[in-house]
PDB file with one MODEL, atoms N, CA, C and O in Angstrom:
MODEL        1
ATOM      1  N   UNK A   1     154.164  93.404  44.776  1.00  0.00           N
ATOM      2  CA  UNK A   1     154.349  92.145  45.442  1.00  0.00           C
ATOM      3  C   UNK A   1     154.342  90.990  44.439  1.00  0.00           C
ATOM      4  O   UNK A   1     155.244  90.161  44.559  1.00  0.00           O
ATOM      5  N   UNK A   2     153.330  90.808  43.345  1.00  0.00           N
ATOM      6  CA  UNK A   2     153.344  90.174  42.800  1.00  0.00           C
ATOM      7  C   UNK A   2     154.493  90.004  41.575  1.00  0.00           C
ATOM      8  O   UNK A   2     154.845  88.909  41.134  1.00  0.00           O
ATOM      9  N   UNK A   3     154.888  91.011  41.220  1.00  0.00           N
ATOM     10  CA  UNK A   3     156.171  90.599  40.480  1.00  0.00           C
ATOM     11  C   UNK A   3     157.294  90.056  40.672  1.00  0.00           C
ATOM     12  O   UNK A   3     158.080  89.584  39.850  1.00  0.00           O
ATOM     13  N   UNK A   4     157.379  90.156  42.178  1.00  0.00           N
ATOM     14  CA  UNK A   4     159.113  90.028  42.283  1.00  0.00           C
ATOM     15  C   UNK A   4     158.788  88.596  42.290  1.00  0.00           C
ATOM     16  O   UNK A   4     159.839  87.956  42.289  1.00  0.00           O
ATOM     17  N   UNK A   5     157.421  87.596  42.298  1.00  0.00           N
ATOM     18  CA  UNK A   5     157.310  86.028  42.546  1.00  0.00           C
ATOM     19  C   UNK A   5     157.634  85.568  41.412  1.00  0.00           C
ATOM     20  O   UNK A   5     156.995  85.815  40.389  1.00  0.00           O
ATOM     21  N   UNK A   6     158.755  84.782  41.465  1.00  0.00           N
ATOM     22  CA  UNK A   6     159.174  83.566  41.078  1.00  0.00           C
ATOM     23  C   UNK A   6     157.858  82.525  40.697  1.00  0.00           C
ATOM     24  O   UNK A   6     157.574  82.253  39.530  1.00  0.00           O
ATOM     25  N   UNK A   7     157.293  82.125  41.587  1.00  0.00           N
ATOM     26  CA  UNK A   7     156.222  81.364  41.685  1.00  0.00           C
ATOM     27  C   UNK A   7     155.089  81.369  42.385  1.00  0.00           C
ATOM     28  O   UNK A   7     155.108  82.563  42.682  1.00  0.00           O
ATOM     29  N   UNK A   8     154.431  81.093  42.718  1.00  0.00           N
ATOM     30  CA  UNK A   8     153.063  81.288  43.998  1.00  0.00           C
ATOM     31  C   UNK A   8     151.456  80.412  43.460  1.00  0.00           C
ATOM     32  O   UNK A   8     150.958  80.242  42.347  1.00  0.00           O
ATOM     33  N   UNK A   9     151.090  80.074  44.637  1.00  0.00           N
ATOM     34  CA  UNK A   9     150.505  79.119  44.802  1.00  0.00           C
ATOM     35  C   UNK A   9     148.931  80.185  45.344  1.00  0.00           C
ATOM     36  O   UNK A   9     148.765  80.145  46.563  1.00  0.00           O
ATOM     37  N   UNK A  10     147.981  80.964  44.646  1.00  0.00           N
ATOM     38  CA  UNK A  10     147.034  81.594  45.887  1.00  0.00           C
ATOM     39  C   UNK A  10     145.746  80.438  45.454  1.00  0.00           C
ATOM     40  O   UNK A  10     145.404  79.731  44.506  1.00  0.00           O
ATOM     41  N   UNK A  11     145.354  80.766  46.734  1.00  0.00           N
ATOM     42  CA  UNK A  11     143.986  79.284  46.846  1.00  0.00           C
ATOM     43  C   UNK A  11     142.809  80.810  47.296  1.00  0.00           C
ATOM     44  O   UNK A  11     143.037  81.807  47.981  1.00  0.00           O
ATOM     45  N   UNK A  12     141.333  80.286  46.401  1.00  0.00           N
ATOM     46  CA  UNK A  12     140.179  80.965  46.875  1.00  0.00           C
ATOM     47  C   UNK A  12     140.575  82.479  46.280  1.00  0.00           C
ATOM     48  O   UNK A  12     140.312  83.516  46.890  1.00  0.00           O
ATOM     49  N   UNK A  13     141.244  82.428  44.997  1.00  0.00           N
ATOM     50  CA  UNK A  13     141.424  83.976  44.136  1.00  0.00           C
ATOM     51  C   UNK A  13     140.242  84.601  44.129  1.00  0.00           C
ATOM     52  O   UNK A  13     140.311  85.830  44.121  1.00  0.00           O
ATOM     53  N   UNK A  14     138.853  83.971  44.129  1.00  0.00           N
ATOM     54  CA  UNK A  14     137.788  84.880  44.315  1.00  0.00           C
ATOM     55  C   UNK A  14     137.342  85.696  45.318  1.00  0.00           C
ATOM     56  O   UNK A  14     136.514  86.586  45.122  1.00  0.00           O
ATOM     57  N   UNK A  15     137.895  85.423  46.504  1.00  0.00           N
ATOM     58  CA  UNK A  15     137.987  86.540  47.323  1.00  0.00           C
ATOM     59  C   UNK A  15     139.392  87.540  47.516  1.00  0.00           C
ATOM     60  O   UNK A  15     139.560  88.053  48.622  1.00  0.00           O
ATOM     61  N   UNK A  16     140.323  87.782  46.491  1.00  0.00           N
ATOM     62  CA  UNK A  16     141.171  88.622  46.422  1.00  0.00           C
ATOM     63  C   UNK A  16     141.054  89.226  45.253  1.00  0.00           C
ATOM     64  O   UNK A  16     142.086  89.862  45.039  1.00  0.00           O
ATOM     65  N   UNK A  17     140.223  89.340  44.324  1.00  0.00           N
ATOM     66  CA  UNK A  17     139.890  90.080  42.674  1.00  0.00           C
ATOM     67  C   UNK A  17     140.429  90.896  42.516  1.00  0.00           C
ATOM     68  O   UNK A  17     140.454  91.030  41.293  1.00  0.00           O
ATOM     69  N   UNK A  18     141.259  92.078  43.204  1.00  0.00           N
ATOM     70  CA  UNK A  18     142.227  93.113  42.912  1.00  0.00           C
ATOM     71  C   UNK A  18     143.552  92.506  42.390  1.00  0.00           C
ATOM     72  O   UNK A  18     144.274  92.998  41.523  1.00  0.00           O
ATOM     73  N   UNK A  19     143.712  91.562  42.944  1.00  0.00           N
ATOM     74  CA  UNK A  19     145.346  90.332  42.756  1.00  0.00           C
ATOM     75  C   UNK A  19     145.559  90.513  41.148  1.00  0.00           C
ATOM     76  O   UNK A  19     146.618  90.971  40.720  1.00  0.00           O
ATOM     77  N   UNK A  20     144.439  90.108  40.236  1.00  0.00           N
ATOM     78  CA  UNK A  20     144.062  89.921  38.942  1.00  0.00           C
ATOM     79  C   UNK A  20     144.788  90.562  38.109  1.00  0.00           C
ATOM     80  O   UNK A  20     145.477  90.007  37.254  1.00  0.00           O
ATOM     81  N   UNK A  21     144.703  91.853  38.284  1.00  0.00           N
ATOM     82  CA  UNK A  21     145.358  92.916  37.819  1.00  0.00           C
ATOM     83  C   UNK A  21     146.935  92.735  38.147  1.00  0.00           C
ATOM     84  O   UNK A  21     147.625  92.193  37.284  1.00  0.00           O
ATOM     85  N   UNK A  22     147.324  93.014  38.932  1.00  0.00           N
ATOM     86  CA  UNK A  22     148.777  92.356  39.367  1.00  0.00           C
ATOM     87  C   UNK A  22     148.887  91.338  38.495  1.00  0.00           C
ATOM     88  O   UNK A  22     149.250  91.634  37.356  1.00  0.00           O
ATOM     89  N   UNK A  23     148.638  90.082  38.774  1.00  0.00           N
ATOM     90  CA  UNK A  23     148.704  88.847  38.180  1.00  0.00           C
ATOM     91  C   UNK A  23     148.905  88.781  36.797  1.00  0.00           C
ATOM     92  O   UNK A  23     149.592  87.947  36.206  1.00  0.00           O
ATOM     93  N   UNK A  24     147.989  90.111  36.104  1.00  0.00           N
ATOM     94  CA  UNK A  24     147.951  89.787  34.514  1.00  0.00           C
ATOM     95  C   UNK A  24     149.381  90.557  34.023  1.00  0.00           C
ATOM     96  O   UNK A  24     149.913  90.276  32.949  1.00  0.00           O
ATOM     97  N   UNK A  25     149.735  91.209  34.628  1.00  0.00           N
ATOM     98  CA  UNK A  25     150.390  92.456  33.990  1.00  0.00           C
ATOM     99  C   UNK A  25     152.038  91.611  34.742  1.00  0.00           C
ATOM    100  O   UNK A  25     153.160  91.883  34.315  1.00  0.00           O
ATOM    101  N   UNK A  26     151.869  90.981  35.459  1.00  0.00           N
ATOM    102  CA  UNK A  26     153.053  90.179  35.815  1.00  0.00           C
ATOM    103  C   UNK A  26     153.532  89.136  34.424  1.00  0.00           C
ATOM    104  O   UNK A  26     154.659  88.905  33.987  1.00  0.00           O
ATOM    105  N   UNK A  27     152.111  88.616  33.939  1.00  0.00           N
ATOM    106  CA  UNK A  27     152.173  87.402  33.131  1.00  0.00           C
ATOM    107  C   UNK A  27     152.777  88.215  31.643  1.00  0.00           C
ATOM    108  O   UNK A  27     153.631  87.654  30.958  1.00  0.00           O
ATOM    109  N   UNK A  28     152.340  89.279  31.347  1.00  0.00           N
ATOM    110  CA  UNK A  28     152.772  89.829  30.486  1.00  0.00           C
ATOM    111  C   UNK A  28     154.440  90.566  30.170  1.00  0.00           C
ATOM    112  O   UNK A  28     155.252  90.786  29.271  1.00  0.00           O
ATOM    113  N   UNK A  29     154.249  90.694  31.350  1.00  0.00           N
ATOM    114  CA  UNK A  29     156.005  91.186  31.249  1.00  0.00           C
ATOM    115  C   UNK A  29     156.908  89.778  31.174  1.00  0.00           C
ATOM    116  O   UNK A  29     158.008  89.806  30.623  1.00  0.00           O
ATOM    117  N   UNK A  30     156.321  88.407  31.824  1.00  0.00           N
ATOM    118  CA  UNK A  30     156.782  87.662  32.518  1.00  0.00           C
ATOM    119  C   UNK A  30     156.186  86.169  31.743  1.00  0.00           C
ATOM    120  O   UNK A  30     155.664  85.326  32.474  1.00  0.00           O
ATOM    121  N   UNK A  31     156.285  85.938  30.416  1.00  0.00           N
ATOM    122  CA  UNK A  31     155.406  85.205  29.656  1.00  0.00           C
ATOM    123  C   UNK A  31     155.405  83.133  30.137  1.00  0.00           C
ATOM    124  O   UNK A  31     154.522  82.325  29.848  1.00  0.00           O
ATOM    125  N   UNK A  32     156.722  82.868  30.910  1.00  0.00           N
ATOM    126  CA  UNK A  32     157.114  81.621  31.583  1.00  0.00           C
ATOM    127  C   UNK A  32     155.099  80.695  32.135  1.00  0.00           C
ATOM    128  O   UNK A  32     154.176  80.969  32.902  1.00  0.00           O
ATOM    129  N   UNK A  33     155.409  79.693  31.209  1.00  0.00           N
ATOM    130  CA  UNK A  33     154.119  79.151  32.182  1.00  0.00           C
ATOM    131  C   UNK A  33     154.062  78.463  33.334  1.00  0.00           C
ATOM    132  O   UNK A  33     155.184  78.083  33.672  1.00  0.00           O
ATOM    133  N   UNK A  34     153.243  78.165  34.038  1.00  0.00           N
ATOM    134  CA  UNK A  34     153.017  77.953  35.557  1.00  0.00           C
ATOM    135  C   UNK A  34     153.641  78.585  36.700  1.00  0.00           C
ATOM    136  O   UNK A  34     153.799  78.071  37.808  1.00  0.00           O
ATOM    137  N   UNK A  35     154.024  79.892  36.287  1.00  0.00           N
ATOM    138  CA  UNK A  35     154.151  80.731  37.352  1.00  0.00           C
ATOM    139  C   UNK A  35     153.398  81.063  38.517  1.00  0.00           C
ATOM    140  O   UNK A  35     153.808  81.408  39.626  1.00  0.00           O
ATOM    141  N   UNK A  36     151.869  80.857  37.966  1.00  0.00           N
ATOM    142  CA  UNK A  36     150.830  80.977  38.878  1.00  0.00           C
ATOM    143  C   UNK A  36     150.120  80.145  39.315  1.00  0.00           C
ATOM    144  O   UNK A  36     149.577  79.675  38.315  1.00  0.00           O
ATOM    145  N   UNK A  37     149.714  79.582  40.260  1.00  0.00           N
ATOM    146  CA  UNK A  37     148.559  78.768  40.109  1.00  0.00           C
ATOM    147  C   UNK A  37     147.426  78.872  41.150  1.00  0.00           C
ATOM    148  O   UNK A  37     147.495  78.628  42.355  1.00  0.00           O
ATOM    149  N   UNK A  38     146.011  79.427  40.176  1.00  0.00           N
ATOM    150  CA  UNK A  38     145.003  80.134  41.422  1.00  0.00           C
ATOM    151  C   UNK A  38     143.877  79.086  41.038  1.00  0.00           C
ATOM    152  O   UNK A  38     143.393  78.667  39.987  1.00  0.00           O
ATOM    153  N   UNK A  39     143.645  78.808  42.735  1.00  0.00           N
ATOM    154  CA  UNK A  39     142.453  78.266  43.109  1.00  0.00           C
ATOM    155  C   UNK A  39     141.305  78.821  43.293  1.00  0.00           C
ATOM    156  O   UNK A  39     141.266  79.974  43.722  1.00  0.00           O
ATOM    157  N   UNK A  40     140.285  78.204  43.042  1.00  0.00           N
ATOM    158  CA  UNK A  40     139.324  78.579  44.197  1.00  0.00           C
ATOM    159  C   UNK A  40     137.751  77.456  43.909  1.00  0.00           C
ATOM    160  O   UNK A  40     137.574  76.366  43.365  1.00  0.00           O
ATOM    161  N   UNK A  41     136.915  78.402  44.576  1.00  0.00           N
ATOM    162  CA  UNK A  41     135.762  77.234  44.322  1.00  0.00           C
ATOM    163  C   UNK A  41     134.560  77.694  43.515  1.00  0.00           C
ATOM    164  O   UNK A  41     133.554  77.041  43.237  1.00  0.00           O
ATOM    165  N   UNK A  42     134.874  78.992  43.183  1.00  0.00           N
ATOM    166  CA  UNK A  42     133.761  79.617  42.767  1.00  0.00           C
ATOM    167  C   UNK A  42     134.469  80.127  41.012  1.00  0.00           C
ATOM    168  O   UNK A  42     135.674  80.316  40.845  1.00  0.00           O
ATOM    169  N   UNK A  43     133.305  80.285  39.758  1.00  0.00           N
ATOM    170  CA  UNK A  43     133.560  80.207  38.359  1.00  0.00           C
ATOM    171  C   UNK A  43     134.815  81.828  38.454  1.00  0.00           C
ATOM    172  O   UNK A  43     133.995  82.579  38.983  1.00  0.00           O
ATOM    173  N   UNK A  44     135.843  82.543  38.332  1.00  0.00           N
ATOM    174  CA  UNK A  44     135.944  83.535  38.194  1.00  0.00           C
ATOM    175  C   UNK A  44     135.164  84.557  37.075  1.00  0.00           C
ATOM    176  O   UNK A  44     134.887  85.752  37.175  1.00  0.00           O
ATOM    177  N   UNK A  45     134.951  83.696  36.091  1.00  0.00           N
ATOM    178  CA  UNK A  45     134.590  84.679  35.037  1.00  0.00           C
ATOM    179  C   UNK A  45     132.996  84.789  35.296  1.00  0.00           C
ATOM    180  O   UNK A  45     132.463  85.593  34.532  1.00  0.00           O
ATOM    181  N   UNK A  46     132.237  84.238  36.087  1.00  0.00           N
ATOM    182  CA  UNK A  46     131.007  84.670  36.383  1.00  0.00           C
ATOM    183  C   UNK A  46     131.211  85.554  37.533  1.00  0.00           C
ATOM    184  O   UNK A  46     130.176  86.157  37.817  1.00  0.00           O
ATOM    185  N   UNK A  47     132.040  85.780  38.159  1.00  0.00           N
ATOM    186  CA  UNK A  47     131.103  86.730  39.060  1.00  0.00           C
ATOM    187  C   UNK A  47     131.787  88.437  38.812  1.00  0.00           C
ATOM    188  O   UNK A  47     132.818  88.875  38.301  1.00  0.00           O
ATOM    189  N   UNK A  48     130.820  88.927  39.347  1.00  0.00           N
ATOM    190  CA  UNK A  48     130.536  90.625  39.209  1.00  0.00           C
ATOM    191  C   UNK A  48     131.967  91.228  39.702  1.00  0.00           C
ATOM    192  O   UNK A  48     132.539  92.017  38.951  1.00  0.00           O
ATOM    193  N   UNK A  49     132.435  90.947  40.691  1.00  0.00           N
ATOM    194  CA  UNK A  49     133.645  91.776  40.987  1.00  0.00           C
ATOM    195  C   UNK A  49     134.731  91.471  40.304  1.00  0.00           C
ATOM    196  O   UNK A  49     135.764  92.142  40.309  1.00  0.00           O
ATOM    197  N   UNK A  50     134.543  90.428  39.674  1.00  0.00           N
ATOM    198  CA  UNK A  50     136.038  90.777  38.883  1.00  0.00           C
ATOM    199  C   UNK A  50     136.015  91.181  37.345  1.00  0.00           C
ATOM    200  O   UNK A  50     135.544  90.395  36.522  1.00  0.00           O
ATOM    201  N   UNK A  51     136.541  92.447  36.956  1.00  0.00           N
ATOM    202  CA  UNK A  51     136.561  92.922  35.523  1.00  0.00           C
ATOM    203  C   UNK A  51     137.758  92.970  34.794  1.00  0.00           C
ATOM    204  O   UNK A  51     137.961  93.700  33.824  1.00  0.00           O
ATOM    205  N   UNK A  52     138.988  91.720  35.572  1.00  0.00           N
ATOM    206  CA  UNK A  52     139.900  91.679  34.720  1.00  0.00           C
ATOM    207  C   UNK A  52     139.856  90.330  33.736  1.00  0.00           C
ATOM    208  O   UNK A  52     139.310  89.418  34.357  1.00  0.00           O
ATOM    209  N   UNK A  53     140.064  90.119  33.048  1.00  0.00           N
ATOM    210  CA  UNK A  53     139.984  88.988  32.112  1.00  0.00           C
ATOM    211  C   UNK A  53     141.685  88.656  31.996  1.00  0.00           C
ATOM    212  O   UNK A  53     142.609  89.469  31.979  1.00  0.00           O
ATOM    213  N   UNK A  54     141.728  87.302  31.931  1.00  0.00           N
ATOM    214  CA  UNK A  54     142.993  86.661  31.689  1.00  0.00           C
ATOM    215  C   UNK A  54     143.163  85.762  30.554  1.00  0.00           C
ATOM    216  O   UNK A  54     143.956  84.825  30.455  1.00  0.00           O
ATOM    217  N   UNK A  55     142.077  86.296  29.487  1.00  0.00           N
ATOM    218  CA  UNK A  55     142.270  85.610  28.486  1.00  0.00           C
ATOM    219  C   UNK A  55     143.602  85.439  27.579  1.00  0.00           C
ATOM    220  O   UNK A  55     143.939  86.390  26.874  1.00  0.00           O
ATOM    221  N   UNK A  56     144.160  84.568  27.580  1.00  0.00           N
ATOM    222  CA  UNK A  56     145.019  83.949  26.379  1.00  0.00           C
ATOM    223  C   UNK A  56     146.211  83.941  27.871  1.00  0.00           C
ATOM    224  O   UNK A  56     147.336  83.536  27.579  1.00  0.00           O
ATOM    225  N   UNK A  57     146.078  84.196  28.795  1.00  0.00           N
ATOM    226  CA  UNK A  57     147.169  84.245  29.936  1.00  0.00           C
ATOM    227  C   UNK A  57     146.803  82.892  31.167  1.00  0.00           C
ATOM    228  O   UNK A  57     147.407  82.649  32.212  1.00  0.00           O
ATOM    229  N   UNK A  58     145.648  82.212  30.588  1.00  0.00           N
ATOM    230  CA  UNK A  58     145.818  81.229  32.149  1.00  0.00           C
ATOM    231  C   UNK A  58     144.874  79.655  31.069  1.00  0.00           C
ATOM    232  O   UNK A  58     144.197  79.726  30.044  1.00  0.00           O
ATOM    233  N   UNK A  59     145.161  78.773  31.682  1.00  0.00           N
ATOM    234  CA  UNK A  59     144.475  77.240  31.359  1.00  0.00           C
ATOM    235  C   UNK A  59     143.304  77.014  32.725  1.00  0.00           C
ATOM    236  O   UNK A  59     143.795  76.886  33.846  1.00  0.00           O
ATOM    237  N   UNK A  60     142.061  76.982  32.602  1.00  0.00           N
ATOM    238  CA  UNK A  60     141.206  76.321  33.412  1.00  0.00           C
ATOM    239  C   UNK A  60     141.113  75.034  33.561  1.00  0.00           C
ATOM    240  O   UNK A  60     140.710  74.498  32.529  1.00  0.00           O
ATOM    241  N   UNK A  61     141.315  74.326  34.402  1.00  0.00           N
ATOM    242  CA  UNK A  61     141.230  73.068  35.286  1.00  0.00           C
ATOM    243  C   UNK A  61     140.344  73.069  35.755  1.00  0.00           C
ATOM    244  O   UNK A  61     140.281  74.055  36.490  1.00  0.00           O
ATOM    245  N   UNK A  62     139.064  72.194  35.809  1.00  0.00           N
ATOM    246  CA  UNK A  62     137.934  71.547  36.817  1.00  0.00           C
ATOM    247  C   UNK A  62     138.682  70.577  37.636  1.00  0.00           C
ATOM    248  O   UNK A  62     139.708  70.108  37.143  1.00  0.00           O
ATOM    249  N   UNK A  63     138.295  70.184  38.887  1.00  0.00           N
ATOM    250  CA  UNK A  63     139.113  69.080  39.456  1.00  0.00           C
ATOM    251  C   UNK A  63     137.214  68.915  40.297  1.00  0.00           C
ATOM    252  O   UNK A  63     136.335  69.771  40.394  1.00  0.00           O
ATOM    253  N   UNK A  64     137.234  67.580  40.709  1.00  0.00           N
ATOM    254  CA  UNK A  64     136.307  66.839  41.141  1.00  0.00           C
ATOM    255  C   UNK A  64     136.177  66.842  42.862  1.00  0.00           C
ATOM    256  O   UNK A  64     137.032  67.629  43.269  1.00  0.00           O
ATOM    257  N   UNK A  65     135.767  66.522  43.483  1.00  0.00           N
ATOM    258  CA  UNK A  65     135.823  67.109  44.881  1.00  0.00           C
ATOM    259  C   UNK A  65     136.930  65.437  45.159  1.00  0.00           C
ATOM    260  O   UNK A  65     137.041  64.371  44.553  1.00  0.00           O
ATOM    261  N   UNK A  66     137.594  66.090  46.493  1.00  0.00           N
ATOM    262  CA  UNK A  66     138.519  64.878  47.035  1.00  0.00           C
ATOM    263  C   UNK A  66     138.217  64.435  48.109  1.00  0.00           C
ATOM    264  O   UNK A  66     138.858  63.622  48.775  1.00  0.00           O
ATOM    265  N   UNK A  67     136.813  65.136  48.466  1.00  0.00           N
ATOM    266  CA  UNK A  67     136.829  64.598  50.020  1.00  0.00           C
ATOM    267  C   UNK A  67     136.737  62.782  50.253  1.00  0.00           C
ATOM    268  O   UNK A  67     136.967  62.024  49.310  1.00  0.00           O
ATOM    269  N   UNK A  68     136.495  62.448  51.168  1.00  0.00           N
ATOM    270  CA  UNK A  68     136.355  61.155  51.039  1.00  0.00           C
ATOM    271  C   UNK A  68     134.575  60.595  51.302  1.00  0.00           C
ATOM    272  O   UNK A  68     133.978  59.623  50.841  1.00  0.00           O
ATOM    273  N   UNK A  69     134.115  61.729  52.267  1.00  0.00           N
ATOM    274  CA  UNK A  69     132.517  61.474  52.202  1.00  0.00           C
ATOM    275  C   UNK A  69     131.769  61.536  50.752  1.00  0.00           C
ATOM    276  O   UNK A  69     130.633  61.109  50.546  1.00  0.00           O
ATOM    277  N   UNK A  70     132.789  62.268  49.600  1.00  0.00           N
ATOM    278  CA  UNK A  70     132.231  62.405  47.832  1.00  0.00           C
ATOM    279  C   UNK A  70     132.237  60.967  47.855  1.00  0.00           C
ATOM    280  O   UNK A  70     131.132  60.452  48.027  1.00  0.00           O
ATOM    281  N   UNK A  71     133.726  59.807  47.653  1.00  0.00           N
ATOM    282  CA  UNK A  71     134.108  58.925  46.869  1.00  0.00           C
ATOM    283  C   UNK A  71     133.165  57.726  47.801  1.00  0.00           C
ATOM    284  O   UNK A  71     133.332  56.583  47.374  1.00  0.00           O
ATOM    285  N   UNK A  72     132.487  57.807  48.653  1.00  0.00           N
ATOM    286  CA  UNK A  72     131.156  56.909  48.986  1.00  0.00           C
ATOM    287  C   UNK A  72     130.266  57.333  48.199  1.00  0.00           C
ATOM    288  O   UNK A  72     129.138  56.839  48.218  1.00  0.00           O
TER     289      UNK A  72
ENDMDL
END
């Protein structure tokens, strides 16, 4: 599934950690940047279920919360 994408947008990648694998091995055949772009809210590289690493294959972004009850 993941190869034939052109592009894709997944939000909350920490609850799909199998994707990873797909994802990396896409990026490798498929070296174009911003092909992907995964969200979520939680660190990926801290938690336990995921044992794929995407090192030298993705840029980390922090972004700040947007709600509007934050910017009070």
């Amino acid at each position: 599934m993941v190869r034939s994408l052109d592009r894709a947008v997944i939000d909350e990648i920490q609850r799909a950690p199998q994707l990873l694998l797909a994802i990396k091995k896409s990026v490798d055949e498929d070296r174009r940047p911003g092909r992907f772009l995964l969200t979520g809210s939680a660190n990926l590289m801290t938690l336990p279920s995921v044992a794929v690493s995407l090192a030298g294959r993705m840029e980390r972004l922090s972004a700040t919360s947007t709600s509007s009850r934050s910017m009070w």
